[in-house]
Every structure is written in structure tokens, then in C-alpha cells.
TIMI-2910 file (N, C-alpha, C, CB; in pm, 1 decimal, decimal comma, always signed):
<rs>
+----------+----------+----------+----------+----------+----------+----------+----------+----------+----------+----------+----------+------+
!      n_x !      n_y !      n_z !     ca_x !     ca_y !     ca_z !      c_x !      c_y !      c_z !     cb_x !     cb_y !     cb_z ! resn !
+----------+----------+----------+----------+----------+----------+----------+----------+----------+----------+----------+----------+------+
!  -4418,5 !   -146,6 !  -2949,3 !  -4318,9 !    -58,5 !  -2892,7 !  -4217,4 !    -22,1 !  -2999,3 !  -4250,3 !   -123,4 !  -2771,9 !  Unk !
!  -4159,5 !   +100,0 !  -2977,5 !  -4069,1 !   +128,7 !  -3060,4 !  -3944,6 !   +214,7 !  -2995,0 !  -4137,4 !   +193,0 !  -3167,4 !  Unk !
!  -3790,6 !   +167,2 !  -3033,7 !  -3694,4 !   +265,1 !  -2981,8 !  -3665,1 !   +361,7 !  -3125,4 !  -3544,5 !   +179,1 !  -2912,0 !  Unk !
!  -3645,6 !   +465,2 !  -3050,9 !  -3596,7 !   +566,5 !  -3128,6 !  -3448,3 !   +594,1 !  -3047,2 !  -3709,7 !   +699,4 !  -3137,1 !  Unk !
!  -3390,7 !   +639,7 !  -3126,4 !  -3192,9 !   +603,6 !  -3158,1 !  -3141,3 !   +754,7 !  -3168,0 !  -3138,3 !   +499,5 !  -3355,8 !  Unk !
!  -3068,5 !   +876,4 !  -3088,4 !  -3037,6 !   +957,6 !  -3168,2 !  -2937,2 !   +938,0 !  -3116,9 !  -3089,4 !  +1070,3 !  -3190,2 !  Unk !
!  -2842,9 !   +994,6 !  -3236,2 !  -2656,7 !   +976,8 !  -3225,0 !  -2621,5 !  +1099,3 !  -3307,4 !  -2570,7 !   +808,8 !  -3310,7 !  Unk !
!  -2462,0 !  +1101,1 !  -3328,7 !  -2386,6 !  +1177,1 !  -3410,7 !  -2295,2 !  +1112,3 !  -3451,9 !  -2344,1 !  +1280,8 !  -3366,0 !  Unk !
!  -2258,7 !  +1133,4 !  -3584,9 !  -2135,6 !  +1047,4 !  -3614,4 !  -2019,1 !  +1071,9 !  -3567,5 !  -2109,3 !  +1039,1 !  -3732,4 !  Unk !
!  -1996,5 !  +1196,3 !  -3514,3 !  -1859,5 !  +1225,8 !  -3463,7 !  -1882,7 !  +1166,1 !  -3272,0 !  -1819,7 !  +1434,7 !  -3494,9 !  Unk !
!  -1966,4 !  +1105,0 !  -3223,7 !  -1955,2 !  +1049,8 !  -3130,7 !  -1929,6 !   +835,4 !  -3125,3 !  -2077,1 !  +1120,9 !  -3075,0 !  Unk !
!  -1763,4 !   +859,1 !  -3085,4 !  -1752,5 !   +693,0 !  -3068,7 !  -1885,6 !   +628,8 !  -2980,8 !  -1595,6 !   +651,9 !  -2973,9 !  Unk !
!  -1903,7 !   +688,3 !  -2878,7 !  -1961,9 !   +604,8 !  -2837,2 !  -2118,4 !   +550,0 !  -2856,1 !  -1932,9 !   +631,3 !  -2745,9 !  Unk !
!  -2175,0 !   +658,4 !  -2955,0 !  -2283,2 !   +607,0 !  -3011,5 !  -2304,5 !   +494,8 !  -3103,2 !  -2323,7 !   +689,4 !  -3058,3 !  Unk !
!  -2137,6 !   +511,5 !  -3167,8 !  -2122,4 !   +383,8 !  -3231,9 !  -2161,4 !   +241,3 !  -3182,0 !  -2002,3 !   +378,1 !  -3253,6 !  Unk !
!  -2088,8 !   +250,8 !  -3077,0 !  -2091,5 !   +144,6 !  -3030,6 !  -2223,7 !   +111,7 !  -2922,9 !  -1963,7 !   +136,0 !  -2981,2 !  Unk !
!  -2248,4 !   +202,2 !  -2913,8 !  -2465,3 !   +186,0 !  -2843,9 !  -2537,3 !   +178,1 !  -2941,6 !  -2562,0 !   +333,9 !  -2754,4 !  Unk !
!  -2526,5 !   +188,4 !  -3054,1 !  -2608,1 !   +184,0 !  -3210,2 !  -2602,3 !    +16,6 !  -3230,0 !  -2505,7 !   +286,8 !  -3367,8 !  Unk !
!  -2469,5 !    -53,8 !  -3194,0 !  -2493,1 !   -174,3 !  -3221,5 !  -2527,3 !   -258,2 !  -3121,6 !  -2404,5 !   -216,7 !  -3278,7 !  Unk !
!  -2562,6 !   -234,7 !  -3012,7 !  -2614,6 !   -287,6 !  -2887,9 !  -2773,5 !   -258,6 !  -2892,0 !  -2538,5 !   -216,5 !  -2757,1 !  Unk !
!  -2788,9 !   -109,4 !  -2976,9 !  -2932,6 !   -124,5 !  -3023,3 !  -3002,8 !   -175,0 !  -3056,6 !  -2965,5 !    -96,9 !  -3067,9 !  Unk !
!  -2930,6 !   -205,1 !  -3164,9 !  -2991,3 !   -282,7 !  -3285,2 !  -3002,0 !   -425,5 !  -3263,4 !  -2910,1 !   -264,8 !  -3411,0 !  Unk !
!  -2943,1 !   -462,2 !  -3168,8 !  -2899,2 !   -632,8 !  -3164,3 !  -3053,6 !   -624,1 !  -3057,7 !  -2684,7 !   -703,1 !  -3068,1 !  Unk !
!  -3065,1 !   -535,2 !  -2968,0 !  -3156,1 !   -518,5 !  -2922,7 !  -3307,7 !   -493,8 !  -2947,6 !  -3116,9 !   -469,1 !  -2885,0 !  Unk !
!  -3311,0 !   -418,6 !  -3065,5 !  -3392,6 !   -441,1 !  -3129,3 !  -3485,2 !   -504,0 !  -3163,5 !  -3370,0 !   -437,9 !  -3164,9 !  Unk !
!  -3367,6 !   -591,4 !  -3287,0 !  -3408,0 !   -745,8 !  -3331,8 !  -3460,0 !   -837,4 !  -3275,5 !  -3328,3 !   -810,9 !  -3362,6 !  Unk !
!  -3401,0 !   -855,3 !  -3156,5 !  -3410,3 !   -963,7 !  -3069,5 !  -3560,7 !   -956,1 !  -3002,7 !  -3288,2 !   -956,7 !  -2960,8 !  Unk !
!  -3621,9 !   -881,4 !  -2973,5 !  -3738,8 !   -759,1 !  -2927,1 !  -3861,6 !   -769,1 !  -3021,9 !  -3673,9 !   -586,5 !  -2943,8 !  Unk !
!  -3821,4 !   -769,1 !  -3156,6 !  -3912,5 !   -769,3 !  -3283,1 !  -3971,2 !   -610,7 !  -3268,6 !  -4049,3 !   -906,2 !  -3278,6 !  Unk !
!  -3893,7 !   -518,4 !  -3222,8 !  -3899,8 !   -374,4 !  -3159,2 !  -3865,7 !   -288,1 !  -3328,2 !  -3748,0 !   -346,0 !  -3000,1 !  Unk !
!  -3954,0 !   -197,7 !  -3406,3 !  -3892,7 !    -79,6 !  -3488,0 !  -3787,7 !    -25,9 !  -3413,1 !  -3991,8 !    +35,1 !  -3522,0 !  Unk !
!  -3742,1 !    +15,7 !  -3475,9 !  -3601,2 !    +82,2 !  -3445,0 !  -3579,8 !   +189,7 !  -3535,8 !  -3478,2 !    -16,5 !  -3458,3 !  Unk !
!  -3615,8 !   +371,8 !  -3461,3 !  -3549,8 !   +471,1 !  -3553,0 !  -3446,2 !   +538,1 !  -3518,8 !  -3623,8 !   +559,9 !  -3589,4 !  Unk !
!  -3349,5 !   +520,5 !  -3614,1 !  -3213,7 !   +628,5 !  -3613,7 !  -3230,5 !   +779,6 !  -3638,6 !  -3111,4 !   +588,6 !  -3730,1 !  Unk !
!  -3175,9 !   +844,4 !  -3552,6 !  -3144,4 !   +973,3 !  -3572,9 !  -3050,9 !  +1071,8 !  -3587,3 !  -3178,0 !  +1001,7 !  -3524,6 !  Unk !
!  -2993,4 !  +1088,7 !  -3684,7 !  -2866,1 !  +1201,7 !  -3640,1 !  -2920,6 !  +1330,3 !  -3613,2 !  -2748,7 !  +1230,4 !  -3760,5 !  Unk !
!  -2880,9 !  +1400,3 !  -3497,8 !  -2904,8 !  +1505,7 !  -3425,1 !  -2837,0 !  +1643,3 !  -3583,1 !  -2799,6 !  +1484,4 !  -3237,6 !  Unk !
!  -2739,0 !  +1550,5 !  -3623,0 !  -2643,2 !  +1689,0 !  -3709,0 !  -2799,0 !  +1656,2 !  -3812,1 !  -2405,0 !  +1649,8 !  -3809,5 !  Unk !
!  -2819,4 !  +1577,2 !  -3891,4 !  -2878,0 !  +1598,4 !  -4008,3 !  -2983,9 !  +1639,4 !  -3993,1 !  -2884,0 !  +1510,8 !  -4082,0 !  Unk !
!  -3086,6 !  +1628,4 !  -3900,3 !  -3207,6 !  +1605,8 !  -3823,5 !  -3248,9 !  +1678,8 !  -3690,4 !  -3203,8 !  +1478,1 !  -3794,8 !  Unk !
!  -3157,0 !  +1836,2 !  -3692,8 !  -3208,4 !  +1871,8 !  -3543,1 !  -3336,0 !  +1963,2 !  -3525,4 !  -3092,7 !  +1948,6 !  -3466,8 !  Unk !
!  -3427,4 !  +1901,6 !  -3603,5 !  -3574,0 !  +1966,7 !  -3614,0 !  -3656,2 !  +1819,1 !  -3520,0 !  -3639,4 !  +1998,2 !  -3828,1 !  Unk !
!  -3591,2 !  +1746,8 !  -3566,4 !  -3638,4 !  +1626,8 !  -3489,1 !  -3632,4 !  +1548,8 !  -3335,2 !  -3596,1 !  +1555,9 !  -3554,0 !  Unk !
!  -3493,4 !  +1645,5 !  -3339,5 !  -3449,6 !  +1630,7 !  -3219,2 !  -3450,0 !  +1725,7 !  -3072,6 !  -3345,3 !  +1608,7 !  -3254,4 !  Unk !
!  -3498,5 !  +1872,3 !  -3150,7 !  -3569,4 !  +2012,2 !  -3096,8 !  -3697,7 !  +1915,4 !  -3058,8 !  -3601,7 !  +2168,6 !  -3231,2 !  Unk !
!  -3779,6 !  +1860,4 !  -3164,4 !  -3908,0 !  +1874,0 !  -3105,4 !  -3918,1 !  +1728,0 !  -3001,0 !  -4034,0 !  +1886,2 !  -3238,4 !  Unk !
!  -3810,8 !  +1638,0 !  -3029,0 !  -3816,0 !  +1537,3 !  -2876,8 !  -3780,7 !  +1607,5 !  -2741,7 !  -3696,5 !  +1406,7 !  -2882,0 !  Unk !
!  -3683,8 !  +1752,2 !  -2780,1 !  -3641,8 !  +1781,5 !  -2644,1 !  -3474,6 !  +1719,8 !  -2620,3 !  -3761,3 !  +1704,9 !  -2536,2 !  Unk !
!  -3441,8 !  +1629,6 !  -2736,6 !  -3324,7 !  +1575,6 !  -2685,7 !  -3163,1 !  +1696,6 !  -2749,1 !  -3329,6 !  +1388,3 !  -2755,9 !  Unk !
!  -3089,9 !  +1678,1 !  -2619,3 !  -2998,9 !  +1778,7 !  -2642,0 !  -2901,9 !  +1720,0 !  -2613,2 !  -3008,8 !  +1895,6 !  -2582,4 !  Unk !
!  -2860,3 !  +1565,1 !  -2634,6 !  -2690,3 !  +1539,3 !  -2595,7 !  -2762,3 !  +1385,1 !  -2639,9 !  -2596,2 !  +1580,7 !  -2386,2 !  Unk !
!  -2604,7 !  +1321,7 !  -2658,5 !  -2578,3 !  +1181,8 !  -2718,3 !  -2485,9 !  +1061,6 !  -2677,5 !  -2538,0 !  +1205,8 !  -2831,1 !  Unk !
!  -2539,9 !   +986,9 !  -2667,0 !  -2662,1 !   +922,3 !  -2697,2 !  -2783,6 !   +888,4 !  -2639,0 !  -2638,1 !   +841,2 !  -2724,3 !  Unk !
!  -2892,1 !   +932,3 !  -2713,8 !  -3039,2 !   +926,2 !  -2630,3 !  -3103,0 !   +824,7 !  -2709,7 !  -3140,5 !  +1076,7 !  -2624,7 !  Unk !
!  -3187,1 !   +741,3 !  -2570,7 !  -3260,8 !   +614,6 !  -2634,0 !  -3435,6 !   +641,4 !  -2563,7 !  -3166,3 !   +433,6 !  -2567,5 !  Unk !
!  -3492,0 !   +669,6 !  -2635,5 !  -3637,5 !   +657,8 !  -2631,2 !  -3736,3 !   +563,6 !  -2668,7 !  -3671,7 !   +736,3 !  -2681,6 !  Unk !
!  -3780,9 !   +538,9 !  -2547,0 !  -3853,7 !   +366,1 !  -2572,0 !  -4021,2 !   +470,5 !  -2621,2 !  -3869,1 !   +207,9 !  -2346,6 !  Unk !
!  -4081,3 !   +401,7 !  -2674,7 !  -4234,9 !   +450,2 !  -2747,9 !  -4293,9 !   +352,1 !  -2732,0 !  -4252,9 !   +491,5 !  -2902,5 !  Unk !
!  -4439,1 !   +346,4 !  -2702,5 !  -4558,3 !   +287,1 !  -2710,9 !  -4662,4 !   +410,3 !  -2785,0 !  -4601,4 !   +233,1 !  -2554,0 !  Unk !
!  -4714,0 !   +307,4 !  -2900,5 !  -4831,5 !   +430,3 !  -2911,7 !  -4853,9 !   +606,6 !  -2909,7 !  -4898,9 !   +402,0 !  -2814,5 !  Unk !
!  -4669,3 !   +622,1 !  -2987,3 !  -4656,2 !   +756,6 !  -2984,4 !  -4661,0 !   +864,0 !  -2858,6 !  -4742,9 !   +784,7 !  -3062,9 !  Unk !
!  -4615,2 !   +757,1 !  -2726,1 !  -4610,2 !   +817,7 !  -2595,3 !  -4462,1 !   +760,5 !  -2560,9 !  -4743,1 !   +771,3 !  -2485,6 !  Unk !
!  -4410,4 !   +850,9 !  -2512,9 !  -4291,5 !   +819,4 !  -2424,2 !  -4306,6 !   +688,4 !  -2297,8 !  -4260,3 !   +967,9 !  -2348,6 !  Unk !
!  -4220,4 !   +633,0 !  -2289,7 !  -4254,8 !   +501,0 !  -2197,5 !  -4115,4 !   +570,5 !  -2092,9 !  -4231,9 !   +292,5 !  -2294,9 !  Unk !
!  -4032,3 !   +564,0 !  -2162,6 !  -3911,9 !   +588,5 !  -2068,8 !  -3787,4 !   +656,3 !  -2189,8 !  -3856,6 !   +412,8 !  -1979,8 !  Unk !
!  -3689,8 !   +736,7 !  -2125,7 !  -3585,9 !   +794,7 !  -2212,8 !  -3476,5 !   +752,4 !  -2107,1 !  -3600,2 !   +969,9 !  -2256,8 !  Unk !
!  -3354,8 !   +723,5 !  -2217,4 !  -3222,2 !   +690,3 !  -2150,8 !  -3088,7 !   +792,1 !  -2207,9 !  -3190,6 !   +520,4 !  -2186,5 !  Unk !
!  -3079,1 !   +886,0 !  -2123,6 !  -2976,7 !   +991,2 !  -2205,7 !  -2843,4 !   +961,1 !  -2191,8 !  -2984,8 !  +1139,3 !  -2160,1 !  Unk !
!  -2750,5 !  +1010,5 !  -2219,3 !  -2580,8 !  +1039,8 !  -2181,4 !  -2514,0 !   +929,0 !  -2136,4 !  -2552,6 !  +1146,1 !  -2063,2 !  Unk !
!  -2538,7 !   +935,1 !  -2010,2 !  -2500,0 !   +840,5 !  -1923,2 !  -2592,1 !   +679,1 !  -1855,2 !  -2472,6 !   +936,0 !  -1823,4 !  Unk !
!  -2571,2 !   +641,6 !  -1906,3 !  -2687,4 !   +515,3 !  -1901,5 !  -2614,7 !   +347,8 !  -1899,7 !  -2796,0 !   +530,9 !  -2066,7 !  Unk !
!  -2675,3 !   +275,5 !  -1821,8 !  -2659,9 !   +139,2 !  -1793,4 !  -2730,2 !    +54,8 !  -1955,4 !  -2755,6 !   +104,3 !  -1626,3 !  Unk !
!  -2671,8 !     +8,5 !  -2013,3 !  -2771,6 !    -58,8 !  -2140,1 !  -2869,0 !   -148,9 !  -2064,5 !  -2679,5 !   -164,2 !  -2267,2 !  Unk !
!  -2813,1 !   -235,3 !  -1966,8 !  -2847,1 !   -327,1 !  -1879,5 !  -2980,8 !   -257,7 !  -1860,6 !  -2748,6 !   -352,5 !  -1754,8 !  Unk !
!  -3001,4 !   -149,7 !  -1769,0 !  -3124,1 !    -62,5 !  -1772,7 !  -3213,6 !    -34,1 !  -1860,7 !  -3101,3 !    +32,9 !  -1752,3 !  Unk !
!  -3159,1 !    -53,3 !  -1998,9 !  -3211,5 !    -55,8 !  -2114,8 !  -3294,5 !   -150,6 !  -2122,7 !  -3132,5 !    -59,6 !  -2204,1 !  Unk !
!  -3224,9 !   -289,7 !  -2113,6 !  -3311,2 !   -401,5 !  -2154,7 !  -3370,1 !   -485,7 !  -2055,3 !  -3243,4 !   -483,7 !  -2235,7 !  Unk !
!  -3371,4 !   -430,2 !  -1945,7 !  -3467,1 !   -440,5 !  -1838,4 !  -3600,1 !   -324,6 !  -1851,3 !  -3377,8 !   -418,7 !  -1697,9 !  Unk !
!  -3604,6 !   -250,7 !  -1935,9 !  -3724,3 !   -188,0 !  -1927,6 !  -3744,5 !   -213,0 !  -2014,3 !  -3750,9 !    -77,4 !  -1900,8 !  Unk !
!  -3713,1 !   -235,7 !  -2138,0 !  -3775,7 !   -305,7 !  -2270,8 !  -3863,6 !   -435,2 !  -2235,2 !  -3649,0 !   -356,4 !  -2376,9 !  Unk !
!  -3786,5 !   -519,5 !  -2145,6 !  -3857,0 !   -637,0 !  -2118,3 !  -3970,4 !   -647,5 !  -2015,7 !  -3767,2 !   -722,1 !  -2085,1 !  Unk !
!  -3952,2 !   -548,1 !  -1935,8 !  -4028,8 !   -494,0 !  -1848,7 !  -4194,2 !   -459,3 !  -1900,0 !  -3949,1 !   -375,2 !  -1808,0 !  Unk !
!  -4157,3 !   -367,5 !  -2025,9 !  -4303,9 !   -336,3 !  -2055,4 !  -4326,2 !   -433,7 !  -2148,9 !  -4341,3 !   -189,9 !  -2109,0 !  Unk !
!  -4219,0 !   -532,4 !  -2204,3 !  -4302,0 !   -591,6 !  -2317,8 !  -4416,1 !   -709,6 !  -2209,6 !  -4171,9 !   -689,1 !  -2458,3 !  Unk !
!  -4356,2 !   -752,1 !  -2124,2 !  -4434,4 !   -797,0 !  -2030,9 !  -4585,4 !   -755,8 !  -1962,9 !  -4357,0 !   -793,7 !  -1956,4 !  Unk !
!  -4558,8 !   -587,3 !  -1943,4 !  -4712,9 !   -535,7 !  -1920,6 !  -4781,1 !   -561,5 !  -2029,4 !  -4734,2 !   -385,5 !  -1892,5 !  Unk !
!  -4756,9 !   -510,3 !  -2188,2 !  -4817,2 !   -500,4 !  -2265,3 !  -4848,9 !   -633,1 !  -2342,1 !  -4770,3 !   -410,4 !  -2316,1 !  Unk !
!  -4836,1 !   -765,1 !  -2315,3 !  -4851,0 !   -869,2 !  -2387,7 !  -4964,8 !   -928,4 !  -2268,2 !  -4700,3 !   -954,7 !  -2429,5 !  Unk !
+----------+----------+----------+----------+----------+----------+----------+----------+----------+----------+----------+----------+------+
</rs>
């Protein structure tokens, strides 16, 4: 599995979901890709993502689940754990 991360630097609060990411991550043994939407919006056209912060869980280059804008992290790491469970 893999999360993919997009943010902006001029958004606080990605800041602070970037490091809830990452701790998340780790903990997961999960890749983890960052994205800035400003440097990178060819990347972020072709996910479809249009606001920040968006968290996209991946299996196998398929979408598992996306968490946009407004989001519970809690929700986050209940579906992380969720599929690491199907998939093990």
C-alpha cells in the first residue's frame, strides 16, 4: 500500500496533516508520496485532486480510498488498518 500526500505550502493545515502522515506512515511500513499541488499541478490534474489537503491510500496503482478537505485522521487510520488487514 501506498499514501500519496498532496499539500501547499501556503496551507497551515497541511502542515500539520503532513506530520500525522508521516508518523503514520512509518508506523504502517506504508511509501509515502508528497505532493505540492503549486510545483506539481500536472500531477495533481491527472489524480483529479483540486483542494488541500488530499490523502490517497493506493494498492497496486488503484485507488483504495481518498480523504479530501475535510476529514477525520482517525478515519484515516482506520482504513489504513482496515485494508492492511484484508491484504495480509
Amino acid at each position: 500500500m501506498k499514501l500519496i500526500y498532496f499539500k501547499n505550502d501556503q496551507c497551515n493545515v497541511c502542515k500539520a496533516v503532513l506530520e500525522k502522515t508521516k508518523l503514520l506512515s512509518s508506523k504502517n511500513n506504508l511509501e509515502l508520496e508528497v505532493v505540492d499541488i503549486v510545483e506539481h499541478p500536472e500531477i495533481a490534474g491527472q489524480m483529479l485532486v483540486f483542494t488541500v489537503p488530499t490523502i490517497i491510500l493506493q494498492h497496486e496503482n488503484s485507488e483504495i480510498k481518498r480523504f479530501a478537505r475535510n476529514f477525520s485522521f482517525y478515519d484515516v487510520e482506520n482504513t489504513v488498518n482496515k485494508f492492511k488487514e484484508i491484504l495480509t
